[in-house]
C-alpha positions as CSV (number, residue, x, y, z in Angstrom):
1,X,-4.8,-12.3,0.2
2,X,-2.5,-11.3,-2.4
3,X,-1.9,-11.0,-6.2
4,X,1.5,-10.4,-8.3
5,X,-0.4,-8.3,-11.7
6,X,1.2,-9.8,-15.0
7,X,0.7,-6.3,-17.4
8,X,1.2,-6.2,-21.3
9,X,2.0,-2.6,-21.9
10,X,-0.6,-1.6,-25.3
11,X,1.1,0.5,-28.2
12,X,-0.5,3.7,-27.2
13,X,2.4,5.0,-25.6
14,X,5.4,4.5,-23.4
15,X,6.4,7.4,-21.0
16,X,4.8,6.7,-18.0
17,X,4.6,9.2,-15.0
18,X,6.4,8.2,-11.8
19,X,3.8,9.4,-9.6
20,X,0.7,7.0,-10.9
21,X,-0.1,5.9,-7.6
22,X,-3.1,8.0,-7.4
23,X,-3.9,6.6,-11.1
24,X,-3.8,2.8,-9.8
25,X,-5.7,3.7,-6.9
26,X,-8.7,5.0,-8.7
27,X,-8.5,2.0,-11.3
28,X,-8.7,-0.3,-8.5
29,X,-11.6,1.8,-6.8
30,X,-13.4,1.5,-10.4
31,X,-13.2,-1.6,-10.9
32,X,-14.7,-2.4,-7.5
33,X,-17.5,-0.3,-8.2
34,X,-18.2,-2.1,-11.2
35,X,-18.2,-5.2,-9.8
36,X,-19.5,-4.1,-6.3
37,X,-21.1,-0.8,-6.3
38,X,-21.9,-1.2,-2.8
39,X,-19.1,-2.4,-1.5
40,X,-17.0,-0.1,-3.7
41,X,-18.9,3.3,-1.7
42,X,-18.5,1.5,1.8
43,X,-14.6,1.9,1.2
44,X,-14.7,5.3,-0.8
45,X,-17.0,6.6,2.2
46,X,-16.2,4.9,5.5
47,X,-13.8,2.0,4.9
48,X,-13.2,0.0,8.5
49,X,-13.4,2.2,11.3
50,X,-11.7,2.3,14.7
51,X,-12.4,5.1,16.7
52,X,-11.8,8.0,14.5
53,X,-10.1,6.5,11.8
54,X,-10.8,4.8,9.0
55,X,-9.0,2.2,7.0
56,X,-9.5,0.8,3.3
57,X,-7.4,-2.3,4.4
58,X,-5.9,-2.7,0.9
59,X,-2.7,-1.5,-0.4
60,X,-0.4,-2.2,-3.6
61,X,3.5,-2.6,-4.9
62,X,5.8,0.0,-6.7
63,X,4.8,-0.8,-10.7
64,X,8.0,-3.1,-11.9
65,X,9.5,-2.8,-15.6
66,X,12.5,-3.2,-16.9
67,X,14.5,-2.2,-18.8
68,X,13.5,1.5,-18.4
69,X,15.3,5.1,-18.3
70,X,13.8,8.3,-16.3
71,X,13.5,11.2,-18.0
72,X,12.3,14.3,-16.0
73,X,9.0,13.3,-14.3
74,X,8.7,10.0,-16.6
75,X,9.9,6.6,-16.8
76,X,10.4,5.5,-20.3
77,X,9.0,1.7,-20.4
78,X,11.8,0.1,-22.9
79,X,10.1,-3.6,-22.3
80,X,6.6,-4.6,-23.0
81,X,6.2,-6.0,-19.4
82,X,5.2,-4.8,-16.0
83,X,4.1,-6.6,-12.8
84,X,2.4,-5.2,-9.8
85,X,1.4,-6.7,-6.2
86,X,-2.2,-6.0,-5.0
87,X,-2.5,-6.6,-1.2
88,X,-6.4,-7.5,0.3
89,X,-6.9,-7.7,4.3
90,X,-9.8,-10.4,3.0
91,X,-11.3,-13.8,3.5
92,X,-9.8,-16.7,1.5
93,X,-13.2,-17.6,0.5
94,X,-13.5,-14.3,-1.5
95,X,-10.0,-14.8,-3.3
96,X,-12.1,-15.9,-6.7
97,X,-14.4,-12.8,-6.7
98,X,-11.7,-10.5,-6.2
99,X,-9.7,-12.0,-9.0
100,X,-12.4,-11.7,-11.2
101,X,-12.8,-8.4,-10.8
102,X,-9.2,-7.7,-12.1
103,X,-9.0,-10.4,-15.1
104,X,-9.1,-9.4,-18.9
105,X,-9.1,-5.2,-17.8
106,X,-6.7,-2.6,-19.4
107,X,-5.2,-0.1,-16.7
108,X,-4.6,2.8,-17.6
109,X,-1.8,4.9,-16.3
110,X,-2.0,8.6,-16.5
111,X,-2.1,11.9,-15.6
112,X,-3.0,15.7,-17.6
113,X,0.4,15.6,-19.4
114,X,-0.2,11.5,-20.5
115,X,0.9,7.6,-20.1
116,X,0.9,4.6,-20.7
117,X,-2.0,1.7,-21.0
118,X,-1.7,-2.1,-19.9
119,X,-3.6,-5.3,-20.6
120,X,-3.5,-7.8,-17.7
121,X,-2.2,-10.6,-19.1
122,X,-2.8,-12.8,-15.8
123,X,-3.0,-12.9,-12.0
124,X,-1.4,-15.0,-10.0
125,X,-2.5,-15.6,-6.3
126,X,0.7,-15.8,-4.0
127,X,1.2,-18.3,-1.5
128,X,-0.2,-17.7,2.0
129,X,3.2,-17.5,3.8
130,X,3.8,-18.8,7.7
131,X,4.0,-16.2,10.4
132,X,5.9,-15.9,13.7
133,X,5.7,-13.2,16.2
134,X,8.8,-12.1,14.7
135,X,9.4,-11.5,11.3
136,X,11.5,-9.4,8.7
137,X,10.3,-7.3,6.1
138,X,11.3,-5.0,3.1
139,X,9.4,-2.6,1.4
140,X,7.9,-2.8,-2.0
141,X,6.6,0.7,-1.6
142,X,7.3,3.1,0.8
143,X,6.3,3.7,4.2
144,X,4.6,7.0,5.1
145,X,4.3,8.2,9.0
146,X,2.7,11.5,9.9
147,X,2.2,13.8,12.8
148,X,-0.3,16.5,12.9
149,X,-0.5,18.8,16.0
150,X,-3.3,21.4,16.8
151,X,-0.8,24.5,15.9
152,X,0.1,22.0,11.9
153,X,-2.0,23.2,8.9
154,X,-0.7,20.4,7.2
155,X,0.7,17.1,8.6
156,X,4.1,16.5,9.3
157,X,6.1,13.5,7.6
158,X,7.8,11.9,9.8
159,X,11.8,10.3,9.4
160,X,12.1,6.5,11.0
161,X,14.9,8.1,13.4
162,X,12.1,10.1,14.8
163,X,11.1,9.1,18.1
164,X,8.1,9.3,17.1
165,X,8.1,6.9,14.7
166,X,8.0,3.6,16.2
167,X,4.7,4.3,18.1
168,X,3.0,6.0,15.6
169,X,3.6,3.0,13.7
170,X,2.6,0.3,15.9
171,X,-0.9,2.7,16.7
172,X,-1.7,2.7,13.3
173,X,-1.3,-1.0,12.9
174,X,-3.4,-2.2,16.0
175,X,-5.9,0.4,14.6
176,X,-6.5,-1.2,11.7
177,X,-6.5,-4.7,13.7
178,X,-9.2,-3.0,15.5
179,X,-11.2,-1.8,12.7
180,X,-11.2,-5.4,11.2
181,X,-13.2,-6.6,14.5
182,X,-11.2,-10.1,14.3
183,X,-10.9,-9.9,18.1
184,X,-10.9,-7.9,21.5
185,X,-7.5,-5.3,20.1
186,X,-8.3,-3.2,23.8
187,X,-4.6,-5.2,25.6
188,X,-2.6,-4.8,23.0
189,X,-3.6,-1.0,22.3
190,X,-3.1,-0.7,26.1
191,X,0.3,-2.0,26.1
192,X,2.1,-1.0,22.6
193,X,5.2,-0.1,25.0
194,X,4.9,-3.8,26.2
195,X,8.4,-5.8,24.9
196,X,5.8,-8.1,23.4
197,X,5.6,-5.4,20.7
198,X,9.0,-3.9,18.8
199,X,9.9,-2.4,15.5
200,X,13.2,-2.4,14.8
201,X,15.1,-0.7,10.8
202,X,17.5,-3.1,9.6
203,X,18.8,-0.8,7.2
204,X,19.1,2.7,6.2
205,X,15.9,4.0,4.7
206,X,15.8,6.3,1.7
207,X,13.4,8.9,1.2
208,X,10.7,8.6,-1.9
209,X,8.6,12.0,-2.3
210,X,5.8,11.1,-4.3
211,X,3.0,13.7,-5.7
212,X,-0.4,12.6,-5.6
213,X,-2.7,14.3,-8.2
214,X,-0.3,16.1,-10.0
215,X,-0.9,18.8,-12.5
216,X,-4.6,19.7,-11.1
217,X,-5.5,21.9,-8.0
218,X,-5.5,19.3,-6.2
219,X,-2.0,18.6,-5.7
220,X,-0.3,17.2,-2.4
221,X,3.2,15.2,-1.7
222,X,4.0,12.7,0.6
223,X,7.6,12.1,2.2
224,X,8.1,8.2,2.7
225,X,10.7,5.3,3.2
226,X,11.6,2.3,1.9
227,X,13.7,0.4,4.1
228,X,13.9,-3.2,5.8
229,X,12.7,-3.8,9.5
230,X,12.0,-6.4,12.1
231,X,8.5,-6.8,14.0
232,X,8.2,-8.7,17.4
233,X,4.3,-8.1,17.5
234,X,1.3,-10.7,18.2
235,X,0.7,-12.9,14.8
236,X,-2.8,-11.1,13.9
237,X,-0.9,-7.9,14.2
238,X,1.8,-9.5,11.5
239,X,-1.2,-10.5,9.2
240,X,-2.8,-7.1,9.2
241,X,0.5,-5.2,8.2
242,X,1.3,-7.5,6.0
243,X,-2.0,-7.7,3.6
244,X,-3.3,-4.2,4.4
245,X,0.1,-2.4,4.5
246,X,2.2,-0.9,7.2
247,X,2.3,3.1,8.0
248,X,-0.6,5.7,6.3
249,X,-1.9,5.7,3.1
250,X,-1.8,1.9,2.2
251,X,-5.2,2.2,-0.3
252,X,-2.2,5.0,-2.4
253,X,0.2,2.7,-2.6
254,X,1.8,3.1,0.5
255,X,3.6,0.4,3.0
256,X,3.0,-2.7,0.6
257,X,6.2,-5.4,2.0
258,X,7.1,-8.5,1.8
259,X,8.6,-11.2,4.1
260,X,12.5,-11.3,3.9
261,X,13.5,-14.9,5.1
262,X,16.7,-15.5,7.5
């Protein structure tokens, strides 16, 4: 299920940093636990499991204002406005609870230096659209891909012209279809070179380096693209990108799309 986020922004303040996404990620992991302290440490601990990997199966849009103007590390929020997507590999039958857990809450955006405060004003549940086995999407925030060998410290970004790329991708999607248990994933993990299965960029990506935790000790930035692309892939595989996010680091605000028509 999905949610477009109508936010008020309060009079606190305006400047808001461009690299929040570690802010709304925490909001959205408190107000979980809040509602569902359970359910809130099974995704801060484990998540959904396949293999070694583990997947919170939840993901979220770029924050949208306008009018605005950048200035160094900031965007200066000129409107009182802002919208954001929220993305849930979830039931239909648990679309009410999760919308409850989000109504009437201020979210705050910030980091050491400051930000800015909204009041959700309402949530509106988007339409549960009809999917092929081949389908075009856009990004609404960016795609990482990563490649870590025995001899890396740290983890390689990759670029989508990697060769790389395209079957790292399509791993970590039937991963996560595997972690979900919604049926037998072993044939198509066997066969992700199969022509039954192909990514495809429609257009030239551009790079987005974002900085989670910035300004503490824990600081780290990710290299990812935002860029359209076509899927041939099995309709459960579809599903799964779309509502729990394509790529690595969807619960950070990473590989949120939607569906371009035509």
């Amino acid at each position: 299920m999905r949610f477009k986020i109508v936010l008020e922004k309060l009079p606190s303040g305006r400047f808001m940093p461009l690299n929040y996404q570690y802010a709304v990620s925490s909001w959205i992991y408190r107000k979980i636990q809040e509602a569902d302290p359970e359910y809130s440490l099974f995704l801060h601990q484990n998540g959904y499991e396949s293999g070694d990997r583990r997947y919170k199966l939840f993901t979220f849009s770029k924050i949208e204002s306008y009018p605005y103007a950048i200035i160094g590390d900031r965007m200066e929020l000129k409107g009182d406005f802002a919208s954001i997507i929220l993305s849930f590999m979830a039931d239909r039958a648990a679309e009410n609870a999760i919308r409850g857990i989000f109504q009437d809450q201020i979210m705050p955006i910030k980091d050491p230096i400051g930000g800015v405060e909204f009041r959700i004003l309402r949530i509106e549940a988007a339409p549960y659209p009809e999917f092929s086995e081949e389908m075009t999407y856009r990004t609404i925030s960016p795609i990482c891909i990563s490649f870590r060998s025995l001899m890396d410290k740290q983890p390689k970004y990759l670029h989508p012209d990697d060769g790389r790329y395209r079957d790292l991708m399509i791993a970590n999607l039937v991963r996560k279809y595997a972690a979900l248990q919604l049926a037998e994933a072993g044939a198509i993990m066997a066969t992700s070179d199969s022509p039954a299965i192909a990514f495809e960029m429609v257009s030239p990506p551009r790079q987005k380096l974002t900085t989670i935790k910035p300004y503490t000790g824990e600081e780290s930035k990710v290299r990812a693209y935002e860029y359209r692309f076509r899927l041939k892939a099995p309709i459960e595989l579809q599903k799964t990108g779309y509502y729990a996010g394509f790529g690595e680091k969807n619960s950070m605000g990473f590989g949120c799309v939607e569906i371009v028509e035509g």
